[in-house]
N, C-alpha and C positions, 0 to 999 in steps of 0.2 A: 504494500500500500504506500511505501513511501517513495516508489519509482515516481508516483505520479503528484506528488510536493511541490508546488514549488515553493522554490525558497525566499527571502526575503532581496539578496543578493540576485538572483537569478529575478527577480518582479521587477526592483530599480534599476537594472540593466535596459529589461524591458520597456520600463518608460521611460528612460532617457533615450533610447532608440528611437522611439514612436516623437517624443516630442523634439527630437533633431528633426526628423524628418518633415514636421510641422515650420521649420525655419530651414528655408535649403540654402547652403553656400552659395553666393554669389561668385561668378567666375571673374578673374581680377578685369576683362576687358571691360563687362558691362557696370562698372562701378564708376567710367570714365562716359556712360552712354547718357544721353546724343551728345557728340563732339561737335558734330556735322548739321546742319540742317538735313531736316526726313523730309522726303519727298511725299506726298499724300495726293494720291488719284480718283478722283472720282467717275463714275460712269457718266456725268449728267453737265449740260451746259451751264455757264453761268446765269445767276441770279435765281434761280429755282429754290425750295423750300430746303432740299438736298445738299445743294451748294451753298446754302448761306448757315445752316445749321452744324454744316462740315468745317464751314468758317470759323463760326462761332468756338467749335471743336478747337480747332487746331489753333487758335489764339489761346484757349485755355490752357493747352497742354503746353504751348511754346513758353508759356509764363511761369508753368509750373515746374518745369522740364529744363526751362534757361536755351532752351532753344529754337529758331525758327523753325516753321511748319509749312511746308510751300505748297499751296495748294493746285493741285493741275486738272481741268476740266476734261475730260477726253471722250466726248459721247459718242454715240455711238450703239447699233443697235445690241439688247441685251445684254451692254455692259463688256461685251466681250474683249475692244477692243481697250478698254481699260483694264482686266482682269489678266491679260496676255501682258499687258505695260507692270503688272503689279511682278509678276511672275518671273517675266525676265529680267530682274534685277538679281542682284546677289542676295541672296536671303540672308542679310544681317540685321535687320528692323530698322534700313535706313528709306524706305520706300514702304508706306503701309496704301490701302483702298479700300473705300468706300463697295463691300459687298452689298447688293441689294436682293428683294423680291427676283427683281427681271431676271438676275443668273441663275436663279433655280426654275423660273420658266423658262428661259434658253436651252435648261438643259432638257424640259421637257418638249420643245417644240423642236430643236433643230437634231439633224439624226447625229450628227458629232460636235462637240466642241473642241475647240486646241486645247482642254484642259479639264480634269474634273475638280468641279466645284466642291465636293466634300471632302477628294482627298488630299487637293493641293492648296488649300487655303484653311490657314488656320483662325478661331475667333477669338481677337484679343478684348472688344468690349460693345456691346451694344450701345450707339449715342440718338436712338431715338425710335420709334415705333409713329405710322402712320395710319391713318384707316383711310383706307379706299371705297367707294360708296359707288353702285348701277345710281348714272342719269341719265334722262332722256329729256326731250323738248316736254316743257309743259302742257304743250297742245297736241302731244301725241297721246295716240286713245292711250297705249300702255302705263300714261299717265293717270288716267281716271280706270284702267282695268283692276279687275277685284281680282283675276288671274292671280297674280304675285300679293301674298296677304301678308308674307314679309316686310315687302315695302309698303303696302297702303296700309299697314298697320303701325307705321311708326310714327312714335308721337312727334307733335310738330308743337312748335315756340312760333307764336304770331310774332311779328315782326316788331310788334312795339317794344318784346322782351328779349331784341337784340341789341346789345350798350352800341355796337357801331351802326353807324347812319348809312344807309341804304340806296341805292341811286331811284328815280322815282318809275315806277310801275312800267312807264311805257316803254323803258329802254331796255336792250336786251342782256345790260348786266345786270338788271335789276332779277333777272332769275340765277344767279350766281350766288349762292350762299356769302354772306360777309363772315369775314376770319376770325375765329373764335375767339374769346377771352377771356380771361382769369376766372372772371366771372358767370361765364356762361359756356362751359367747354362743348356743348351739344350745339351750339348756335349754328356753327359751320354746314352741318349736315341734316339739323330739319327744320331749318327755319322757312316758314314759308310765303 
């Protein structure tokens, strides 16, 4: 019965094992990292919600980090032709990218990509989550169809109980959700 002891010696071996490995050595280069400004690619053009959000990104980290963040636009469809920009770099963490939704529909639509997207890119952090929303023309019957109860079931915020101000009725961004706020995070998507 006493094979299967353990001992008090043989326990605190064990947790200081386990809680080394809760703290892993850094290797002496990356103690020096970024030296260099990192190159940061996106799939998408500028000025989009994507590229200014990536902005926002990367001033933060450049502030944090003590180093610049350069940000490079590279659209393109399904991202690929940024994801190919990411990849053939030297994989030292001095060139990171903007993964999105689109490259895992890429990977479903097109019969090959130059690269697999699960096994050749790894996730260092997620900097935002968006929702995507089916629209159609307001004057389209699928607008008034009971078809989809999904959609014609979704609560809707009358326009007064949106804080931003609205273009007026006649004009055609006036069917354009106005951009959410603080205060009203649902505004964007059912206001009506």
């Amino acid at each position: 019965m006493t094979g299967n002891r353990i001992t008090r010696r043989q326990l605190a071996l064990a947790a200081s094992a386990a809680a080394a490995g809760m703290f892993p050595i850094r290797v002496r280069a990356q103690q020096n990292y970024p030296n260099r400004p990192i190159r940061f690619i996106l799939p998408f053009a500028a000025a989009g919600v994507a590229d200014i959000t990536a902005r926002l990104a990367a001033e933060k980290l450049g502030d944090k980090l003590g180093q610049r963040f350069v940000v490079e636009n590279q659209p393109g469809p399904g991202g690929i032709a940024a994801a190919r920009a990411v990849l053939s770099q030297a994989p030292d963490g001095y060139t990171i990218g903007l993964v999105t939704n689109g490259t895992s529909i890429s990977a479903a639509i097109y019969k090959a990509l130059p690269f697999d997207p699960v096994k050749e890119f790894a996730t260092i952090s997620t900097i935002g989550a968006f929702d995507l929303v089916f629209a159609t023309n307001v004057d389209s019957e699928r607008a008034r169809s009971t078809s989809a109860p999904s959609m014609s079931a979704a609560p809707r915020i009358s326009r007064a109980s949106c804080s931003k101000p609205r273009a007026d009725s006649t004009s055609r961004s006036s069917r354009i959700a106005a951009p959410p706020t603080s205060s009203s995070p649902s505004c964007a998507t059912t206001c009506s």
